[in-house]
Structures are given as C-alpha cells and as structure tokens.
C-alpha positions in Angstrom: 306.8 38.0 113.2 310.8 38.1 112.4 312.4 38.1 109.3 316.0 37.4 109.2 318.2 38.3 106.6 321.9 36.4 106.8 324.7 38.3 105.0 327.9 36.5 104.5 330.5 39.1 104.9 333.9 37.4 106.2 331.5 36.8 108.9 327.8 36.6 108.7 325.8 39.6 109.5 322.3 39.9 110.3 319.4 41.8 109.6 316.7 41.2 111.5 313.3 43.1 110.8 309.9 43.4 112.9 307.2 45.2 111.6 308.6 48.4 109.9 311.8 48.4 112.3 315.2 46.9 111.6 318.7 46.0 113.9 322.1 45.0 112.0 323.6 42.3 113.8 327.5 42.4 113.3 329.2 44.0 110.5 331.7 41.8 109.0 335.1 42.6 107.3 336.2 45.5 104.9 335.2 45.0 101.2 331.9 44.0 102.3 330.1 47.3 103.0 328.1 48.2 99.7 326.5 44.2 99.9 325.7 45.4 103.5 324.3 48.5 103.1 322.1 47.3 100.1 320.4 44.9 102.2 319.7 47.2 104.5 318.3 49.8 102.2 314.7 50.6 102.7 314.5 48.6 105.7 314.7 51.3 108.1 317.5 50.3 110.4 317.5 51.4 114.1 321.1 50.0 116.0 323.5 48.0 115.0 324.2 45.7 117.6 328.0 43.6 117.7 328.0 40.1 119.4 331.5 40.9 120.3 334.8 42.2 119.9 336.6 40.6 117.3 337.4 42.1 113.8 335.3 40.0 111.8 332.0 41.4 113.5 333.4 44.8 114.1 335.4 46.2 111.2 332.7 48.0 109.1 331.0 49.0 112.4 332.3 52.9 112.8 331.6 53.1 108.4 328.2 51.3 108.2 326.9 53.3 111.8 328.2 56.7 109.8 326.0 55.7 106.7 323.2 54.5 108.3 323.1 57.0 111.0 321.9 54.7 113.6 323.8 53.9 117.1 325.9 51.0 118.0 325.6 48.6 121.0 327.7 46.0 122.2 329.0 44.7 125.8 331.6 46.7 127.6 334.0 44.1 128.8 334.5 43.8 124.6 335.4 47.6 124.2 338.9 47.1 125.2 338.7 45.0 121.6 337.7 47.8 119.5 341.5 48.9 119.9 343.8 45.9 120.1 342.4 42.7 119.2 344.8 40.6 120.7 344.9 42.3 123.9 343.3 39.5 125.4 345.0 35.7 124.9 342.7 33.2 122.5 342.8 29.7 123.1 341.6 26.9 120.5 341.1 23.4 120.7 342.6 20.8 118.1 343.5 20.7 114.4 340.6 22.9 113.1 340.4 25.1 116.2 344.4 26.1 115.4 343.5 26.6 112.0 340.8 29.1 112.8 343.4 30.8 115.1 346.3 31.1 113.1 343.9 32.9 110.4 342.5 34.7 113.3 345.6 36.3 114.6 347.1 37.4 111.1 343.8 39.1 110.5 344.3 40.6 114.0 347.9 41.6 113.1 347.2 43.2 109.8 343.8 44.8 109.5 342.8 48.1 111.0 339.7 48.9 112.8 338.1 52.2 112.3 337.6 53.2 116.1 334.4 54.3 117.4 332.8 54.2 120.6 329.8 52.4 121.6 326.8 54.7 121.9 324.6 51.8 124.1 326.2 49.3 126.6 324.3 46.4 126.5 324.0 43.4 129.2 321.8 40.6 130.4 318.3 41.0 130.1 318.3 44.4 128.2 315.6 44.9 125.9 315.7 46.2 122.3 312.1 47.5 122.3 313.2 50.9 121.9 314.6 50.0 118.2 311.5 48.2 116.9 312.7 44.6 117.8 311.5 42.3 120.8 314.9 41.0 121.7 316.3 40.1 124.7 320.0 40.8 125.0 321.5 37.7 127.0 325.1 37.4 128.1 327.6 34.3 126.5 330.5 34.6 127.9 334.1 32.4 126.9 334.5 33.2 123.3 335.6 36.7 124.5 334.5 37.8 128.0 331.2 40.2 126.4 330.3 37.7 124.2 326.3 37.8 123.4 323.3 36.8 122.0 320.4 38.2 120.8 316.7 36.0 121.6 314.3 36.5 119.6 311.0 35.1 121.2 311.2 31.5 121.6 312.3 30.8 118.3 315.1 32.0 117.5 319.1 33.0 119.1 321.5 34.8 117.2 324.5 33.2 119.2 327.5 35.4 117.8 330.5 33.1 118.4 329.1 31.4 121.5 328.6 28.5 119.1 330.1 27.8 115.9 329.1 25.9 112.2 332.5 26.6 110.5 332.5 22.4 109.8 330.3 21.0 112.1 327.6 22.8 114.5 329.5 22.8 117.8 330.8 25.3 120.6 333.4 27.6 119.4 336.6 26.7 118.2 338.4 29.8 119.7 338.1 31.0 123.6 339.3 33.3 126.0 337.9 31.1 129.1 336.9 27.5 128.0 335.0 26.9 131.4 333.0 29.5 130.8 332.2 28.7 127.1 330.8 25.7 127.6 328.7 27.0 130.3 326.8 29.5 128.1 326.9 26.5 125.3 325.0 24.8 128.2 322.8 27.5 128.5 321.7 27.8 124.8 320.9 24.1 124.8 318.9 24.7 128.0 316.6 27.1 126.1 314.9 24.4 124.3 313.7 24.2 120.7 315.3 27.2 118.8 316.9 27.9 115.6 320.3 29.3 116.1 321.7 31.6 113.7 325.6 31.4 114.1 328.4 33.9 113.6 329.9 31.3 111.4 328.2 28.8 108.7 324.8 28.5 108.4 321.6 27.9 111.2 320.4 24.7 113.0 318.7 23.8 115.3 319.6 23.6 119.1 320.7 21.0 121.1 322.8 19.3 123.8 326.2 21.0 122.6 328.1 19.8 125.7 328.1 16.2 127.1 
C-alpha cells in the first residue's frame, strides 16, 4: 500500500511511503526546505530521487540530502544540469508554453544550485527495493534528455515533467526534443488506468495525451 504525500514547493515534491520506508521525489526551489523537511520528519526517508535536471526539482537537493542523510539518484544524461541549466536549448510550444519559458530561463539565469553529485545513477527498469519502495524507475525522455518516472505498481506514475497540469493536463509545455516527448507521453497513456502525479498542478488520471 502507497501513500503519497504532494508538497507544493515551486514545484511539487513527493513523498512517497511503503510500509516503514520513505523516497523524496524532487526537491523544489529555495525557501521551501523547512515545509519539506517537516513532512518528511519521522517518516524515515531512504533516497531522494530527482525526475530531472531542472532547478525547480533540484535546488534543495545537495541541503535536504545533507539533513536527511540519505543518497540522491537521478539519470546521468541530466548531470550536466546540476551545473548550468541552460546548457542544453528548451523549446516551448504557443502562448502558455513561452510563458512557462521565459519564467523558466530567468530562474535559470538568476538562482544558484548548491552542486552535488549524484550518489546512484538511475535508468530503465531499475528498482527501488533497496530503499523500501516497489518502484520501477522508467525512462521519459524530451522534457530534458534523463527525464523520468517513477511506477508505482499499476496504480500510480509520478511523471516529473514528462507531462504537465500547469492549466490543463497535457504533455509538457517545455522540451529539449519534441519527437521524443510525445513518444514517452505515448508511452504513459499506453500503461493504462493510472493516476499520474505531475511535476506541476495537481493528479489525474491517464489518458490518450497525443492524437
């Protein structure tokens, strides 16, 4: 049985507890550490695990890892991120996608990332057994090149950026490849009947999210 715990932090963060074992999904920007640690209090957390690259999932990442003493995972075509967020080119797609990027790359321009390296490189198919969760690690390229998601059994898919609900549920507003974004958006809807938890706005359930 999951339990997951949303935390809105500039992003939204997730805590997601099995039994007596816990994993911290992204870590959201500066100024929200003390709301994230307090949720995670008592909850006995094992990794911290980051979707992707960008600074709104990764900024408290080196703090929160420090406090909580536990590792942190992530993909390592992102790691190249960690450092210089706009090293790699973002894309968007019409009037609310621009918005979303002009926000983006200010907040890329201005805030700093406490660096850290990764302690566990995740990919496709990896397991998080070891940390108390059954979660499968599977790969979503397009928002960023190591873009993922976490699967929780068949019920659940905490999607990262892969998909979006900033104003509508939909595939992200910001890319680095568009091709292959909408091929893992075609993936998600080809697992079936899930909830998806989003990096932004709130859950719903899957669909078809490309004609």
């Amino acid at each position: 049985m999951y339990h997951i715990v949303q935390i809105k932090a500039g992003s939204n963060c997730y805590l997601v507890s099995e039994a007596d074992s816990s994993i911290l999904v992204d870590t959201g920007l500066k100024g929200n550490e003390r709301k994230i640690l307090n949720a995670c209090k008592g909850k006995n957390v094992k990794l911290i695990v980051l979707t992707h690259g960008h600074i709104d999932h990764i900024q408290n990442a080196a703090y929160l890892a420090n406090q909580l003493q536990v590792p942190i995972a992530m993909h390592e075509k992102d790691i190249v991120l960690i450092h210089n967020n706009l090293c790699r080119e973002m894309k968007s797609n019409g009037f609310p996608g621009n918005i979303v990027k002009f926000f983006s790359v200010v907040s890329a321009k201005y805030a700093k990332i406490q660096t850290f390296v990764p302690d566990v490189i995740l990919k496709e198919g990896d397991r998080l057994l070891n940390y108390g969760i059954d979660g499968e690690v599977i790969e979503l390229p397009g928002h960023t090149q190591g873009s993922i998601g976490i699967k929780l059994g068949d019920q659940y898919l905490l999607a990262g950026d892969a998909l979006m609900n900033f104003f509508t549920p939909g595939v992200s507003l910001l890319y680095e490849d568009r091709e292959q974004m909408q091929k893992s958006a075609k993936r998600i809807s080809d697992m079936g009947r899930l909830i998806i938890y989003f990096g932004h706005g709130n859950a719903a359930e899957n669909r078809i999210w490309v004609k």
